[in-house]
C-alpha positions as CSV (number, residue, x, y, z in Angstrom):
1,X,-18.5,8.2,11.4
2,X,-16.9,11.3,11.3
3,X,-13.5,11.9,9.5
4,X,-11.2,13.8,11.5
5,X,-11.1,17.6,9.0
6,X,-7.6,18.7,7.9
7,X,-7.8,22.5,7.5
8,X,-4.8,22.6,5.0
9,X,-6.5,24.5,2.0
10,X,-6.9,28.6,2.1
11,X,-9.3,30.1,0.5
12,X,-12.3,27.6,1.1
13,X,-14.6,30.2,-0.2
14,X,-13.4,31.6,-3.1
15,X,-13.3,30.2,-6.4
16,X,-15.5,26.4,-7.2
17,X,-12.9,24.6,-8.6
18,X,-9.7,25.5,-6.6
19,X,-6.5,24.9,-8.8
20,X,-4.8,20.9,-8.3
21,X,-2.3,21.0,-6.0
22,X,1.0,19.3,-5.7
23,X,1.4,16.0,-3.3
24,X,3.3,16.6,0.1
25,X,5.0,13.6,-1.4
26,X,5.6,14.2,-5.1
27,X,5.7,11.2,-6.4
28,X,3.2,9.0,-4.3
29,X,2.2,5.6,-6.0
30,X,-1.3,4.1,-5.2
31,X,-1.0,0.0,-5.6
32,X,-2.1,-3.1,-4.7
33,X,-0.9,-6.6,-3.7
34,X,-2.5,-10.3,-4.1
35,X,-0.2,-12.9,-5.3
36,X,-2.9,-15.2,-5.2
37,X,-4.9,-13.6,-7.7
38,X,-2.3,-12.5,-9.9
39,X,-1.1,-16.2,-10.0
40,X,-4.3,-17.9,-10.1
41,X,-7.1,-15.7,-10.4
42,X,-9.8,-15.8,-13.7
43,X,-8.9,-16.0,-17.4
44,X,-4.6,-15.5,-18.2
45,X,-2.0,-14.0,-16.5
46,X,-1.7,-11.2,-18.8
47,X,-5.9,-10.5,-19.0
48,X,-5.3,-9.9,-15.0
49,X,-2.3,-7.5,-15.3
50,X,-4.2,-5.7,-18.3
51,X,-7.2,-5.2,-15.6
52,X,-4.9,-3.9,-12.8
53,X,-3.9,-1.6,-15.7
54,X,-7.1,-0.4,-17.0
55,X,-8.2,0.4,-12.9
56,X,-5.2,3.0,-12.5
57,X,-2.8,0.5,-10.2
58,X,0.2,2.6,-10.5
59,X,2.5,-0.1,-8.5
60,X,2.2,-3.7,-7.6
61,X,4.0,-5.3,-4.4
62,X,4.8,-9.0,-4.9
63,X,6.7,-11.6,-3.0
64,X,9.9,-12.7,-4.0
65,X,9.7,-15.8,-2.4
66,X,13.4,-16.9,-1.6
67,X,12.7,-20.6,-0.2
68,X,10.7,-21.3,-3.6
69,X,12.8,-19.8,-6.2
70,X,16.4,-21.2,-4.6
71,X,14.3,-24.7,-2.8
72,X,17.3,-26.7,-3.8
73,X,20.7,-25.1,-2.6
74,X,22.7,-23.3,-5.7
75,X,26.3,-23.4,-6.3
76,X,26.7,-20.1,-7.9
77,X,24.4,-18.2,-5.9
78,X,25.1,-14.6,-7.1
79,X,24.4,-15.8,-10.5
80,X,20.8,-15.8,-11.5
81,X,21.2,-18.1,-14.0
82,X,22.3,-20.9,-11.4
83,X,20.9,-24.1,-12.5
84,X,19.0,-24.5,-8.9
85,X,16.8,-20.9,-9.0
86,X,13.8,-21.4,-10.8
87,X,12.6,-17.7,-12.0
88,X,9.4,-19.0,-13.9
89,X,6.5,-17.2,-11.8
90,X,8.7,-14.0,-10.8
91,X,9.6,-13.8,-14.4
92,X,6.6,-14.1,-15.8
93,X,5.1,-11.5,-13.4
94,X,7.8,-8.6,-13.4
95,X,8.1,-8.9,-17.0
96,X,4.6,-8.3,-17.6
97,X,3.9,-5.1,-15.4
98,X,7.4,-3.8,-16.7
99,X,5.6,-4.2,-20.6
100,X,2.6,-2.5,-18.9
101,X,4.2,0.4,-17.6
102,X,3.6,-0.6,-13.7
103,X,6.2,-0.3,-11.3
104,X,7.0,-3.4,-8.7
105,X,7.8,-3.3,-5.5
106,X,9.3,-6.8,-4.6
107,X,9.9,-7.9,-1.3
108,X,12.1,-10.4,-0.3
109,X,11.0,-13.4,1.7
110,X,11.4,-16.7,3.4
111,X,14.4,-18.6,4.4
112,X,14.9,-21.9,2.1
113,X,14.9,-25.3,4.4
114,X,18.8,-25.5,3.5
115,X,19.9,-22.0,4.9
116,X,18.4,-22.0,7.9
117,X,18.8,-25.6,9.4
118,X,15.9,-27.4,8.0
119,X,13.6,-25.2,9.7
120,X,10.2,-23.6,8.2
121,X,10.6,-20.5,5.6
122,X,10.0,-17.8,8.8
123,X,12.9,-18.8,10.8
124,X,16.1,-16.7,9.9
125,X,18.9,-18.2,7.8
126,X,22.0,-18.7,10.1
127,X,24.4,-17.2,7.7
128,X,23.9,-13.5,6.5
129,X,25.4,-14.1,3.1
130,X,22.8,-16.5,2.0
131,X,20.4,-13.7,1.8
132,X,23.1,-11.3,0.1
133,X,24.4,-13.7,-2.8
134,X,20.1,-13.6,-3.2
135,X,19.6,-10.8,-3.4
136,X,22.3,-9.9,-5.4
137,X,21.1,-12.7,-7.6
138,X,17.2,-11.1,-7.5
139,X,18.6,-7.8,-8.4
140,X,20.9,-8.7,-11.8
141,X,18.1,-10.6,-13.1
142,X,15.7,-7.8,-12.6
143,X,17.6,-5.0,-13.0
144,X,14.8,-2.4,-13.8
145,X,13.2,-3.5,-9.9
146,X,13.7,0.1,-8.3
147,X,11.8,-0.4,-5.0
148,X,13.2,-3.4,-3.2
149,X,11.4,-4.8,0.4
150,X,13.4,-6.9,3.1
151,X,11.1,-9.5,4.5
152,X,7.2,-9.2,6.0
153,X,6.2,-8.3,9.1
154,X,8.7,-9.6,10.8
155,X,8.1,-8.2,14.6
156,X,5.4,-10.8,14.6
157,X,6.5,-14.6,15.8
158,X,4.9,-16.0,12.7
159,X,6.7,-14.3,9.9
160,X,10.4,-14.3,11.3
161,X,11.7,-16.3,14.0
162,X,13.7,-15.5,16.3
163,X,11.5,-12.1,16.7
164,X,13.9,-10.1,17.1
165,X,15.0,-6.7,15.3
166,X,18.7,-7.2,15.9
167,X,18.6,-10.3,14.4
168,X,16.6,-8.5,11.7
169,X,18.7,-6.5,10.7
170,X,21.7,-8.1,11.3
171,X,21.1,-11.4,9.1
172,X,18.3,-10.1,6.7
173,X,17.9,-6.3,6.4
174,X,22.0,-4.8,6.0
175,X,23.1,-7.9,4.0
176,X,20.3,-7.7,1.4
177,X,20.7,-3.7,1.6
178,X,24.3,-4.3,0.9
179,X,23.7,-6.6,-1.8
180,X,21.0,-4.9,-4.1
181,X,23.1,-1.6,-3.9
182,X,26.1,-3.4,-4.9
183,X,23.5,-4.2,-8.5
184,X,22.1,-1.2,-8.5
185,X,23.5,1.8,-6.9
186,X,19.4,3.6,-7.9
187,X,17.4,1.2,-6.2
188,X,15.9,1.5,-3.0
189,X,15.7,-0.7,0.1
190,X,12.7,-0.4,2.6
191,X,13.2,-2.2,6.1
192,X,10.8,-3.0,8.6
193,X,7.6,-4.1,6.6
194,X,6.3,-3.9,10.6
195,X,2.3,-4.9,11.4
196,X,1.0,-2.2,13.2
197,X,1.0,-4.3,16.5
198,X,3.2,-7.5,17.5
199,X,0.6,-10.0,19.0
200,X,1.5,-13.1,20.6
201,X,5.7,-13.7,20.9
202,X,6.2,-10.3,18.8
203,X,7.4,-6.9,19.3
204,X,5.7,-3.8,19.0
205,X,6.5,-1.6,15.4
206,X,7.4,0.9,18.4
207,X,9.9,-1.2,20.1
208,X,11.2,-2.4,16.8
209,X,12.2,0.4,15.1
210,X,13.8,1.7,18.3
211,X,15.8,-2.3,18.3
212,X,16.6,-1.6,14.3
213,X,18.3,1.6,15.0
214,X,20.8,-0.1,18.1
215,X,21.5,-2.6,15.4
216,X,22.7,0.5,12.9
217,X,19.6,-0.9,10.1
218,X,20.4,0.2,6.8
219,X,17.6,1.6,4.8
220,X,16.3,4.1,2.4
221,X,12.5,4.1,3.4
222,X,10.9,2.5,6.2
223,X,7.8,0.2,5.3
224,X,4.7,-1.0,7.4
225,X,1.7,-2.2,7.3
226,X,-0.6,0.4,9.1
227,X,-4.4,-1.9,9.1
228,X,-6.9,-0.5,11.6
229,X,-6.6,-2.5,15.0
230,X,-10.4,-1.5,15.6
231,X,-12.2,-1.1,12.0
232,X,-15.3,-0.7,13.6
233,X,-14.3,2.9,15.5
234,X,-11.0,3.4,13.9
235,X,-11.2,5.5,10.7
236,X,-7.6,6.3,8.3
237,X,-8.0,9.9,10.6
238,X,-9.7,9.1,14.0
239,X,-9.6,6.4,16.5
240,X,-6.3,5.2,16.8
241,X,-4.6,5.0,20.1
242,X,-1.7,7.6,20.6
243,X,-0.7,6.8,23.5
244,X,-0.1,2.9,22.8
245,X,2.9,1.2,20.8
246,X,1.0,-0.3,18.0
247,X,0.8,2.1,14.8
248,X,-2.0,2.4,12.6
249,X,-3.1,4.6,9.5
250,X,-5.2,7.0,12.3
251,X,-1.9,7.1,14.2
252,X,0.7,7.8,11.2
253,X,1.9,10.9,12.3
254,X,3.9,8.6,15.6
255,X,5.6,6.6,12.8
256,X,7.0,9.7,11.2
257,X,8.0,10.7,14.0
258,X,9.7,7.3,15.5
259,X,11.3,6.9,11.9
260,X,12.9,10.5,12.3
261,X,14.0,10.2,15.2
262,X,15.7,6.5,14.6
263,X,16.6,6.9,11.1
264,X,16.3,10.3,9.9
265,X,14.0,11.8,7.2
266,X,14.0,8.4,5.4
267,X,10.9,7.9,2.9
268,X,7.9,5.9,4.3
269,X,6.1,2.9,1.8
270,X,2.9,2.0,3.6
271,X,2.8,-1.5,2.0
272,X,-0.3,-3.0,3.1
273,X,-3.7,-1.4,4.0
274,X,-7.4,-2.5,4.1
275,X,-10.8,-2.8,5.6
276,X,-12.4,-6.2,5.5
277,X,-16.1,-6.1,4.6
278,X,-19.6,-7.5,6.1
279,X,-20.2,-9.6,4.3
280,X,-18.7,-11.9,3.9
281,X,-16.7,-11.3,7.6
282,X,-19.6,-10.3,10.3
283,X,-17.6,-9.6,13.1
284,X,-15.0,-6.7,12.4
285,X,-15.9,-6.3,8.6
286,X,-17.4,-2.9,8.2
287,X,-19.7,-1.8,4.9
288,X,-18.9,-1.7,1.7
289,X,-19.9,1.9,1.0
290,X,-17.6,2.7,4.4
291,X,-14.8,0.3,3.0
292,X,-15.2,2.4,-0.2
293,X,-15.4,5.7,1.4
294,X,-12.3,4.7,3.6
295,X,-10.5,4.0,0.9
296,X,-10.6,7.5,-0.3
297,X,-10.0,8.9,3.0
298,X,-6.7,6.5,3.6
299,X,-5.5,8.2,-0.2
300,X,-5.7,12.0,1.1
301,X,-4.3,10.9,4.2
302,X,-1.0,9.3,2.6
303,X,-1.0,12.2,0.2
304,X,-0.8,14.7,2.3
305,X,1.4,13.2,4.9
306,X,5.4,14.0,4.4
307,X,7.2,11.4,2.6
308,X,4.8,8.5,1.8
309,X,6.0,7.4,-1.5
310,X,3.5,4.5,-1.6
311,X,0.1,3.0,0.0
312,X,-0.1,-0.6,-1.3
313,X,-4.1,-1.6,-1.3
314,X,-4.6,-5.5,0.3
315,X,-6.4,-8.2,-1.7
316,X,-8.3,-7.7,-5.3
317,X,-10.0,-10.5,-4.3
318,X,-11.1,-12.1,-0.7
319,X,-9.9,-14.7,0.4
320,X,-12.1,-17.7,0.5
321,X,-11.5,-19.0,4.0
322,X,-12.7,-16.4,6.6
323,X,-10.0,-16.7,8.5
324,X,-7.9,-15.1,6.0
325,X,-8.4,-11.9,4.9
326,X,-12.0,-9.9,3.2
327,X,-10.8,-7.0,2.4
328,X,-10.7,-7.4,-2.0
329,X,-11.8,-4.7,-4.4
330,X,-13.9,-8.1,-5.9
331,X,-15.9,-10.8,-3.4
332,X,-15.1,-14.1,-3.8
333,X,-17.4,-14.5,-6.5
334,X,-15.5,-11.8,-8.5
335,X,-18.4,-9.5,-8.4
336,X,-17.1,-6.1,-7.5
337,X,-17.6,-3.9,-4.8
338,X,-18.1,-0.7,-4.5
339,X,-14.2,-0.1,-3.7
340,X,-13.3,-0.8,-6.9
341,X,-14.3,2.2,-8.5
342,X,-13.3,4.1,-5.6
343,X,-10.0,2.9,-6.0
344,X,-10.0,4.1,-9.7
345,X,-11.6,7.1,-8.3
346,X,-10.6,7.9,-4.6
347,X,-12.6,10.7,-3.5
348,X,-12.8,12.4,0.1
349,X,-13.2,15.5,2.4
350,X,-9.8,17.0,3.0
351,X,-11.7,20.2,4.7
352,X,-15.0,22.1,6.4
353,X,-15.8,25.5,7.2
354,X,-19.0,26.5,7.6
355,X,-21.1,25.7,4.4
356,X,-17.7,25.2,2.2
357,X,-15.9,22.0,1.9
358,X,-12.9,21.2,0.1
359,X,-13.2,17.9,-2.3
360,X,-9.9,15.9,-3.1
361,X,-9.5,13.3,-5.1
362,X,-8.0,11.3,-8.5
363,X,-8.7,9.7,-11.6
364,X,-5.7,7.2,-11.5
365,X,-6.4,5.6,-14.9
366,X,-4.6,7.3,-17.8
367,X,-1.5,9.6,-18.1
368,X,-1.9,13.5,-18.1
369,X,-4.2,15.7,-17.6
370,X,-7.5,13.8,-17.0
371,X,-11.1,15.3,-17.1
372,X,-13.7,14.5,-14.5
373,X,-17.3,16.4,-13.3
374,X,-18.5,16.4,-10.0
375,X,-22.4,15.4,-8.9
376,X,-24.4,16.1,-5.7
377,X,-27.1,14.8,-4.2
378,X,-29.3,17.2,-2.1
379,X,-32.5,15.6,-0.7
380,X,-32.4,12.6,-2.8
381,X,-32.0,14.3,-6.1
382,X,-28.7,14.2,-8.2
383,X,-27.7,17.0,-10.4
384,X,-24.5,18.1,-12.0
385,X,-22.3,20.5,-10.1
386,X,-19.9,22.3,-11.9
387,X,-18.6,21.6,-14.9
388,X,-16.1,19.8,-16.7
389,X,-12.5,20.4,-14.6
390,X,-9.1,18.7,-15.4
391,X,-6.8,17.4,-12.7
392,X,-3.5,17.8,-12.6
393,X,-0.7,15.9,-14.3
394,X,-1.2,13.4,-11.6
395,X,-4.2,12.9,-12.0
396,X,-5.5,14.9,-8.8
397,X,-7.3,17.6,-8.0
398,X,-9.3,19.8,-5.5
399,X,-12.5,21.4,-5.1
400,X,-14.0,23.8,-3.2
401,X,-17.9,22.9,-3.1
402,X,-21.1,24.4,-0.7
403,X,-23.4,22.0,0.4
404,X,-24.8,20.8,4.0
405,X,-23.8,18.2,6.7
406,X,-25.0,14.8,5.1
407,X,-25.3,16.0,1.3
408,X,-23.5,13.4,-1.0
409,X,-21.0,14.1,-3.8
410,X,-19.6,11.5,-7.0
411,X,-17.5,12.3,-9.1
412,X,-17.8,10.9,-13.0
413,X,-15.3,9.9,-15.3
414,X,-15.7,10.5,-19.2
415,X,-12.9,8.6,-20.3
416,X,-14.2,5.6,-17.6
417,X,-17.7,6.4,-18.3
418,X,-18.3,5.4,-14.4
419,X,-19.2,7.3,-11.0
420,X,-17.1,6.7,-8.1
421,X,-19.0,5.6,-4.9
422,X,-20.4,8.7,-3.5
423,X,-19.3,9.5,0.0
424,X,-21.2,12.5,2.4
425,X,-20.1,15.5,3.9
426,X,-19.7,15.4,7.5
């Protein structure tokens, strides 16, 4: 498939190795999400944080989950150390990406059986201060939390009930907001957490951000979920539908411009992403050398759009029932896919002209300047192409490279002693 070309880079023919460049958004963090695994996967607790580490995951997003942590109704409940909040999991895993140097993004979730009239952990509690005196409870005891989420994809009937943004924002978004900033006056509160569409009984992210902004949200970045409605013809630049009310990481520039124009120039946390692969799904996985090469693509995207801070990766591991979700670094066997190096080593085509292509990509393990060389493959052969470059502090860089419609390019890491998955010009 072909990846819609950004010409964003000058000089396409001048020098090989075309100096890093700076992100449109700074200070963009690359993550991942799976409770699942984190909680239960292979071996300990800290031998899975220590590989999310050694891969170059720069930011973790992990359910808070209210209606677990507070299951029995506490009498203090600003106070985290209220005998009825059990911290144990949370504790376990915040403390241990803090010790590793990872940031978290936690997001709030699910309404405990006693604050919302013995209903399930999606309907809304009836009282808006039994989400503030949590959050305000979440936020003392993890005071170094910087990046706080309200809720998940709420404009969809299954995650919030009643489905509506008013209600939203009115009993779960402003109290929480109010609450965390009242701990910690640095942090900063994403709302929405929108799917990109609102199915059966939901609203469209469209409709709700227009709904959030009549109900005067509070926010300081707006986070969604932007999967691919159509993963078979829908690429992170191409295929999207501009013209409907569902949102998508091929249609990113209509949520900038919906946020702007509801919220102002807040920052934008894209906090789940994915393609699912065939196999194990058969009917809308796609490859694993696309999934790979898409994850590349759907890093130069967010890097280069205005104000993403963060693009959160789905799954390190599938799912084992097929109706959930395929879209792990690692099958369910654990083997890994081809995606996981490219998510140490996202590579893609940011630009074509002629016979000149510009390369961009990262190595996301390690701190500093990182080293990395470039091959291509030319009618089946392999050879070196350039030599030895450094990225930038970020680990990124850019590269201005000749080579033909269908020729492939790696790129190798001497500190990782790995090749990414190659991906082709186009």
């Amino acid at each position: 498939m072909r990846l819609r070309v950004v010409f964003l880079v000058l000089g396409l023919v001048g020098a090989l190795a075309a100096p890093a460049v700076g992100s449109a958004s700074p200070a963009i963090r690359y993550g991942i999400q799976d409770d699942a695994w984190i909680a239960d996967g292979p071996g300990t607790l800290a031998e899975r944080l220590d590989r999310l580490h050694t891969i170059g995951v720069q930011i973790v997003r992990y359910n808070l989950r209210w209606d677990r942590i507070a299951a029995k109704k506490p009498t203090s409940p600003t106070s985290p150390g209220d005998p009825a909040y059990d911290w144990t999991q949370s504790d376990l895993v915040l403390k241990g990406l803090k010790a590793r140097g990872m940031a978290a993004l936690v997001t709030i979730y699910g309404t405990p059986t006693w604050a919302n009239g013995h209903r399930g952990p999606q309907w809304a509690p009836t009282q808006a201060s039994s989400i503030a005196a949590f959050a305000r409870a979440a936020a003392k005891r993890y005071s170094w939390v910087q990046r706080w989420a309200i809720w998940n994809e709420p404009n969809q009937a299954r995650w919030l009930r009643p489905t509506s943004p008013a209600v939203y924002t009115v009993r779960l978004l402003n109290p929480a907001y109010t609450a965390i900033h009242a701990v910690n006056s640095h942090a900063l509160v994403a709302g929405g957490v929108t799917a990109p569409r609102g199915n059966t009984g939901g609203v469209s992210p469209v409709d709700w951000i227009q709904g959030m902004s009549r109900a005067g949200a509070r926010l300081d970045a707006y986070a969604h979920n932007p999967y691919p409605l159509s993963p078979h013809t829908e690429t992170p630049w191409n295929g999207g539908c501009a013209g409907c009310r569902t949102i998508t990481m091929a249609t990113l520039p209509k949520l900038l411009h919906d946020v702007d124009r509801a919220f102002g120039t807040k920052r934008i946390w894209l906090t789940e992403y994915g393609y699912q692969t065939n196999p194990p799904d058969r009917f809308i996985g796609v490859s694993d050398s696309l999934q790979a090469e898409y994850l590349g693509a759907a890093a130069l995207r967010a890097y280069l759009a205005p104000r993403v801070d963060v693009l959160i990766h789905f799954l390190v591991r599938d799912e084992p029932n097929l109706g959930g979700w395929q879209s792990g670094l690692l099958d369910i066997a654990g083997v890994a896919k081809p995606s996981y190096r490219a998510f140490s080593l996202p590579l893609a085509q940011e630009a074509r002209r002629g016979s000149q292509t510009v390369l961009w990509g990262q190595v996301r393990p390690g701190a500093g300047r990182r080293t990395y060389r470039l091959q291509r493959q030319a009618n089946g052969r392999w050879s070196w192409y350039g030599s030895t470059a450094r990225t930038s502090l970020g680990g990124f860089y850019q590269r201005s490279v000749a080579g033909r419609a269908g020729d492939r390019f790696r790129v190798w890491s001497p500190a990782l002693q790995v090749f990414s998955p190659p991906i082709p010009l186009h």
